[in-house]
N, C-alpha and C positions, 0 to 999 in steps of 0.2 A: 383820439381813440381809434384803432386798428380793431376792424371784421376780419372774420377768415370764417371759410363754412365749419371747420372743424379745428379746434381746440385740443391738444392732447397735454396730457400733465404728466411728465415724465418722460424721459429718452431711455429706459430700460430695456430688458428685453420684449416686453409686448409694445414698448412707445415707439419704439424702429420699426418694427415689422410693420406696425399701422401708418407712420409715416410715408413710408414708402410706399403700402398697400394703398390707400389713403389719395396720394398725391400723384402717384403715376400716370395714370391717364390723361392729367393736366387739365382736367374738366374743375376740380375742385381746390379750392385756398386750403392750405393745411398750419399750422402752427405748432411746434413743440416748444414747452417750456420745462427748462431741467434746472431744479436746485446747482448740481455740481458745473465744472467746466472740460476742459480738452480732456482729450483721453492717449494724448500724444505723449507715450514716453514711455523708455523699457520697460521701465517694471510691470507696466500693461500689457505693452506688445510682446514680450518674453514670456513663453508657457511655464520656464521654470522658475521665473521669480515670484508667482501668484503669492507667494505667501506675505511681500513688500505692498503692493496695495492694499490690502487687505485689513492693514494696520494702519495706516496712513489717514489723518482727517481732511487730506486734500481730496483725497477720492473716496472716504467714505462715512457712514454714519457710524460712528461707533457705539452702537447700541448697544444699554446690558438692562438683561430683567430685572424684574425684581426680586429680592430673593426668595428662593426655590424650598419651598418647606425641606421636601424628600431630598431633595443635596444639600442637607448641612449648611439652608440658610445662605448657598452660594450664588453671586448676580451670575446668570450665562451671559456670556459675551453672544451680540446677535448683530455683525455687521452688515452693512446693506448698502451695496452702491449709492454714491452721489457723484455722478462723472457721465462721461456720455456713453453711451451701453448700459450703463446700472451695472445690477448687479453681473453680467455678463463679463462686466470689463473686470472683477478684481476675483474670479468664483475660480473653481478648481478646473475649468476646462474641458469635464467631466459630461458626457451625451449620453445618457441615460432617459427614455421614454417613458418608462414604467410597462408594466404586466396591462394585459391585453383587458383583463380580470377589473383592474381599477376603470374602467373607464365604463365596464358595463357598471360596475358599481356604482358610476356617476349618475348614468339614467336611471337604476334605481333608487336613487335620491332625490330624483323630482329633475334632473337633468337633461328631457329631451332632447332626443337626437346626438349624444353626446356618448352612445354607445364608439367599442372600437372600431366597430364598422364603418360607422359617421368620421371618425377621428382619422384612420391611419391614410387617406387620401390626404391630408394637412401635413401628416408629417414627411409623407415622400413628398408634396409640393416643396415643403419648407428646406431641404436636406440636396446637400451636394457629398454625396459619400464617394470617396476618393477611391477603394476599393471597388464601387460601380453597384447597379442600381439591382433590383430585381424584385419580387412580387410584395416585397417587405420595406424594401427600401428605395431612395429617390437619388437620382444623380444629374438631376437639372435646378435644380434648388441653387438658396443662396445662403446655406449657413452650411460651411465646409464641415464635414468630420470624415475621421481616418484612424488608425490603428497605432500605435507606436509599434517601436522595431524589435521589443521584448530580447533585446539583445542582452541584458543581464540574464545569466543564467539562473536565479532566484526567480523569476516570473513563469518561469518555465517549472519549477518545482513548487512553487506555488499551486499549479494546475494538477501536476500529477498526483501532488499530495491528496488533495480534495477527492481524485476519482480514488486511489489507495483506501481513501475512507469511506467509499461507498458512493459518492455523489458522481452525478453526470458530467458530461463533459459538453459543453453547447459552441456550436460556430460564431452564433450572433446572439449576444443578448438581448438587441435590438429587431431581433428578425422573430422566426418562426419558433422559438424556444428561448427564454429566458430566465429558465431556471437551469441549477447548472456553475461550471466556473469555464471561465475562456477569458479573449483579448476585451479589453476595454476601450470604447469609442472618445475619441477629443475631439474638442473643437478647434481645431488646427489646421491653417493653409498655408502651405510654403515655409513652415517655420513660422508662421506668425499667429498670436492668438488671434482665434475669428470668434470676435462679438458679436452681439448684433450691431452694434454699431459698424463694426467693417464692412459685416453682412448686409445688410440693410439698409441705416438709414447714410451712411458717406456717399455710396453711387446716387443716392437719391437727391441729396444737396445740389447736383446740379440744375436742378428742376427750376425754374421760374416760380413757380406756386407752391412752393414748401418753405418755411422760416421756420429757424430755430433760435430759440434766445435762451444763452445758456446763464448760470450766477443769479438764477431766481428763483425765488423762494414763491410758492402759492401760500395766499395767505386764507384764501376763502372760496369758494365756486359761490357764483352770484345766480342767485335766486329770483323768478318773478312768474307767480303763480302757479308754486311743481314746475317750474319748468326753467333747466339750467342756461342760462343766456348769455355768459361770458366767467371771466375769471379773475379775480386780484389780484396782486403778485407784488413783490419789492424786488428791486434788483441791486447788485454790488460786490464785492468782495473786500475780506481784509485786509489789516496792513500787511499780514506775514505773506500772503499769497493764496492761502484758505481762502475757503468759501466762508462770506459771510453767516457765521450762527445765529444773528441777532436781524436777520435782515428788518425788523419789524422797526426795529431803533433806531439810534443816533442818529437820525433825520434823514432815514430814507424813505424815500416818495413811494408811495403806494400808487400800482397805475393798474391800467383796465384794459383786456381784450374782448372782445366781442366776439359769440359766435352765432353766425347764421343759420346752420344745424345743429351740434352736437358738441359738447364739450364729453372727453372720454377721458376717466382717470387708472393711469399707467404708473400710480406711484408706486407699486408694491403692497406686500402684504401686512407691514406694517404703516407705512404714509397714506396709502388710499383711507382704512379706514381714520386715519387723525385727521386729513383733509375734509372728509365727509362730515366728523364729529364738527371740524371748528368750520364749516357750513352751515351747521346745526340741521344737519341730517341723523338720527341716529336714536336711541334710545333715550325719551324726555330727562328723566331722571339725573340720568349721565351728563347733557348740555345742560341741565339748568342750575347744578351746583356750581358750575363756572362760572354763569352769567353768562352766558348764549341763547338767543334766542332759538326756541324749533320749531325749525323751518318744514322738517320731514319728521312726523314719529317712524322709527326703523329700528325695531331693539336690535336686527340680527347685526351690526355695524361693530365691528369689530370681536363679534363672540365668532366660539366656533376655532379659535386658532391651535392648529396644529404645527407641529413639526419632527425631524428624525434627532436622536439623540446617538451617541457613538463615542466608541473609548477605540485607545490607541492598543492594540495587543502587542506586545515587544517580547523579540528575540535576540539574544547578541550570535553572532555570526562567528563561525571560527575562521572563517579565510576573509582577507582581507579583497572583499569583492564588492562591497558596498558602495552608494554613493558617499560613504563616508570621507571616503579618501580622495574628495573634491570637495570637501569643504572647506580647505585654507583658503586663504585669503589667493594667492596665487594661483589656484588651483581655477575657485571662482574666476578669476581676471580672464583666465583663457577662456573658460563655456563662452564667457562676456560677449570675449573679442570674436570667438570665431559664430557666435550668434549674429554680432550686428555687422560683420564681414560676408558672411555665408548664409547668416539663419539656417544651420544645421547645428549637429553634435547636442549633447544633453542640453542647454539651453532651449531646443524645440521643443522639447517635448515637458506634460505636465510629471513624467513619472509613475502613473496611474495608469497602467498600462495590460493588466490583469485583474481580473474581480471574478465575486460568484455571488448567486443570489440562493439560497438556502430555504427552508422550511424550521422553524423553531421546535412543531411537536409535527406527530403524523395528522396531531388534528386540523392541523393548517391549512387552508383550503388551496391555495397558492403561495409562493415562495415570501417571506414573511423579516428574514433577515438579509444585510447586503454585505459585501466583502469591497474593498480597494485596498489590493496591494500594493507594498511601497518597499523599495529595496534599500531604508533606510529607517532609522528610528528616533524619531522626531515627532511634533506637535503638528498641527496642520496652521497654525501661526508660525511656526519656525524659529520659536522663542527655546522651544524642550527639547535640543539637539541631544543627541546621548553621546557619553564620551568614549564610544567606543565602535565598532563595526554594530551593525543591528539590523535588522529587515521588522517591517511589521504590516497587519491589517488595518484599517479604519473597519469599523464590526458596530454595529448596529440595527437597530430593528426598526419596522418601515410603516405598521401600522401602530403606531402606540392609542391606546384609547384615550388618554390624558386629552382634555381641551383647555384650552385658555384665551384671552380675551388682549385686548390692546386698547386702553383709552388716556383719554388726555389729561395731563397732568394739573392742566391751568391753561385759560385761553388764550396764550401767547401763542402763536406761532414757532416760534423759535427754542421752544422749552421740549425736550424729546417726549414721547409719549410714555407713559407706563405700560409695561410688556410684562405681562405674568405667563407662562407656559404652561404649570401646575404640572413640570414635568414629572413621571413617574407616581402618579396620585392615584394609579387604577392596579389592582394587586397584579393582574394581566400583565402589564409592562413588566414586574420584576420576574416573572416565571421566564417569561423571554430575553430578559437578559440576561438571568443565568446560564440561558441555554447557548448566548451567545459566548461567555465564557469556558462551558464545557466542550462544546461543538467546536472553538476552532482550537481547542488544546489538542485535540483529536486527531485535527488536519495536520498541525503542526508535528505531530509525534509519530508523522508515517516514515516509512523510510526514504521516501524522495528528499526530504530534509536531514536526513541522518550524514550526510557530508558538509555542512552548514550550522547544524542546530547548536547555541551554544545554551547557557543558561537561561532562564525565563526572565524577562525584568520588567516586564508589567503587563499581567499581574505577577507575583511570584511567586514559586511553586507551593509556597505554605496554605496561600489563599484556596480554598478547598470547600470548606462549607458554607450551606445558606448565608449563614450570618456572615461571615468572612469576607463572602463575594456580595453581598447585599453592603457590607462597610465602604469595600475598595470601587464599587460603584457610583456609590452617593460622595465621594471625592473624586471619582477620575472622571465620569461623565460629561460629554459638551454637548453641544449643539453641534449638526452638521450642516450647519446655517441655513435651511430649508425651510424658515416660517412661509405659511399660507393659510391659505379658508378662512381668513377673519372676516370675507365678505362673500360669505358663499353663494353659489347657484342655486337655483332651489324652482319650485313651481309656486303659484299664488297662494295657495293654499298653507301653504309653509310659515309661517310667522316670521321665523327667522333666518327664511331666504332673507338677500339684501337683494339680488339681480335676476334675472330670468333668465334663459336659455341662449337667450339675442345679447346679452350682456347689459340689458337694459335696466336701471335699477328700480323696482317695483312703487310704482305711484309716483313715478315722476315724469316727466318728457324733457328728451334733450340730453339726458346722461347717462352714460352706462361707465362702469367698470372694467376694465379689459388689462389682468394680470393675474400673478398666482394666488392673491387674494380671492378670485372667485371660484380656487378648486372646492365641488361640494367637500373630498376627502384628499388628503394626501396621495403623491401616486406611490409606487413603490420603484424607487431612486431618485436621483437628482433632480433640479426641479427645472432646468434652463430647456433643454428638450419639450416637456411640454408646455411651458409659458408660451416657446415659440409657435409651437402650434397651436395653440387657443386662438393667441393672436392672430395668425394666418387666418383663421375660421370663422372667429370673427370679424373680420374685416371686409368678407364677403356679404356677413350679415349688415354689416354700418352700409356698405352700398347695395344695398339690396339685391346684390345677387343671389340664386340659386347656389346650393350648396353643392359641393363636386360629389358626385355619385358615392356610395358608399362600394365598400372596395370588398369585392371575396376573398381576397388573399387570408382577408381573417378571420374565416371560419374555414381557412385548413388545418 
């Protein structure tokens, strides 16, 4: 049996940063353990093939909900790293913070200290911005991001359409204005995706006091009076090369780590709370139809789950300017070659290169909807390639009121959990995304597009009323794989907090949660930005440091 003072469950993006955070000093034994394995290989390190892991069961969970009343009974697909970085290594590459707005939103949800004021010192810590630093942003960090070269002339009409139609025009959506449209931030160094695993936890490996054991499954966090004292686990892989699914079975040994401090769970927003459940932490109810003992009554474990929903808006293109005309086979071969030669040309980049963040109605209190352009027209799987030139948005809305929950299906380990979103259940969600269908018809039909604009092809142009755009919704609507809050933050008082402020989970000692499972609300964009900085924030809390001052920049 192996000690280590701390325990982390997961190599995602909060399980690196703590790692590393965690183990640097060399005062402290550190351990990570990760379900998936390597994360060595193009399809990872290449920003433009994200759409290849992403699908893949080597490096990920293939999660689908259950079916979605308001979609036509359809499972959402809800992928989620299992590989090292998590979900960083197979996500769209995409650095997006959120509005200044969600995080005072946090504090008032029972989240002290968790204002933007508290928060933006973590994300310039966390941030090596390639363009350079300033009262918004950080450029001594270790998670690289940078601009693309918006060198399609479509990214550039993209922008001007938006202001044609009234809207703003912002330098940095990450900076002092983020509402607006302008360039879009990557996680991108040198050509090569930066995870946090590049980020964070590889430079950290060299450390004497850090272990990682990857191809293991957590089977239970070990309990002894409230108080988390090590962790179970099976290890192994399949014959194909997969990560084992079953690690519970065919006769693999269950073994045990011990931790002297702290076991902290970094599985994400759907595995932390199934970890916690088949711990029997969690709502009585829910562990005792399985036959799980409870260890912790916690109803808030796994309630609370949000996430963004988003449809593809499609144009076909009259000039043949699209990345359309690199999608042959040959075409590919060369990005390939001059990627893993040079790590330059479209291969570097994710294509996501232009965005804008919108308001839905005037009654919106902050921007409400989000935009990722794409000078192609395609699925964000890479399965719905269109047979023709096309450009389109990723368009969706940021705060949906719909909640949903995540619990365990049967107390196998090995058995995926039940994930319901109950997306689009709140009549609010459908006002907003019709607006998101009229709003960027809008954008589209200025003149900056009138050299480009061919036909509409989804939605098309018949789609016009309520009813009409309420039909082609509840069939084209996805996930923009953002689940979180299924184990929120919250204050004592709160019932269905799960964690406190410190990330610690309320009535226990020894374990906190530390990932986007503890957002009290969704932020408004991507989620990898601030996981990372939770994590940074936290980690100050797990070694009891003082928290780095809070920063004026953000009440200019």
């Amino acid at each position: 049996m192996q000690e280590f003072d701390y325990i982390i469950i997961g190599a995602g993006s909060a399980g690196c940063v703590l790692a590393d955070r965690l183990s640097e000093s060399g005062e402290h034994t550190v351990c990570v353990i990760e379900h998936g394995g390597s994360d060595q290989s193009i399809f990872i390190q290449m920003p433009s093939a994200l759409s290849i892991p992403l699908n893949l069961a080597k490096y990920t969970y293939l999660y689908q909900s259950e079916p979605e009343p308001e979609l036509n009974g359809r499972r959402i697909t809800c992928p989620r790293g299992k590989v090292l970085g998590g979900s960083s290594s197979i996500n769209g590459l995409v650095y997006i913070r959120g509005n200044p707005a969600d995080f005072d939103g946090w504090e008032a949800l029972g989240a002290k200290n968790w204002s933007y004021t508290d928060v933006l010192p973590y994300f310039k810590r966390a941030e090596n911005r390639h363009s350079g630093g300033n009262a918004w942003r950080g450029d001594q960090g270790k998670l690289a991001t940078r601009y693309g070269e918006l060198k399609n002339p479509l990214y550039h009409a993209f922008i001007a359409a938006a202001q044609q139609a009234g809207y703003q025009a912002t330098d940095d959506v990450n900076g002092a204005q983020q509402e607006g449209f302008g360039r879009m931030d990557m996680t991108v160094k040198d050509g090569v995706r930066w995870s946090a695993a590049n980020a964070y936890l590889r430079p950290a490996l060299r450390r004497h006091n850090l272990a990682v054991k990857t191809l293991c499954q957590v089977t239970r966090i070990l309990v002894e009076n409230k108080r988390a004292v090590g962790v179970e686990f099976t290890q192994g892989a399949a014959r194909d090369g997969s990560f084992k699914p079953d690690a519970g079975k065919n006769g693999a040994a269950k073994m045990t780590l011990r931790a002297r401090r702290e076991v902290i769970l970094s599985a994400g927003s759907i595995n932390s709370p199934k970890i916690l459940q088949l711990s029997g932490i969690g709502a009585p109810e829910a562990l005792q139809q399985h036959g799980i003992a409870v260890v912790h009554d916690l109803p808030g474990v796994g309630e609370n789950l949000q996430d963004h929903l988003e449809y593809y808006h499609q144009i076909a293109c009259t000039q043949p300017i699209t990345l359309y005309r690199h999608m042959s086979l040959l075409a590919r071969a060369w990005i390939g070659l001059n990627w893993l030669l040079f790590k330059r040309g479209l291969g570097a980049t994710n294509h996501f290169e232009s965005c804008g963040f919108i308001r839905a109605s005037a009654a919106s209190p902050y921007p409400d909807i989000q935009y990722h352009f794409l000078p192609l027209a395609v699925t964000y799987d890479g399965k719905g390639l269109a047979s023709e030139h096309g450009f389109q948005v990723h368009v969706g809305t940021m705060r949906s009121q719909s909640r949903g929950h995540v619990r365990l299906a049967d107390a196998d380990p090995a058995t995926p959990p039940k994930i319901t979103f109950n997306y689009m259940s709140h009549p609010k969600d459908w006002q907003e995304m019709r607006a998101c269908v009229r709003l960027t018809r809008e954008i589209f039909a200025q003149a900056a597009f009138d050299p480009y604009r061919g036909r509409a092809l989804n939605p098309t142009a018949d789609i016009t009323s309520d009813a009409a755009i309420d039909a082609f919704l509840r069939q084209k609507l996805e996930s923009a794989y953002h689940p979180s809050c299924s184990c929120k933050m919250g204050a004592a008082t709160d019932k269905m907090a799960v964690v406190g402020p410190d990330g610690r989970v309320w009535g226990m000692q020894g374990l906190r949660v530390i990932d986007s499972s503890i957002m009290p609300a969704i932020t408004t964009g991507n989620l990898n930005a601030p996981t990372i900085m939770l994590a940074e924030k936290l980690a100050d809390a797990v070694l009891g440091k003082s928290p780095l001052p809070r920063d004026a920049a953000a009440a200019c």
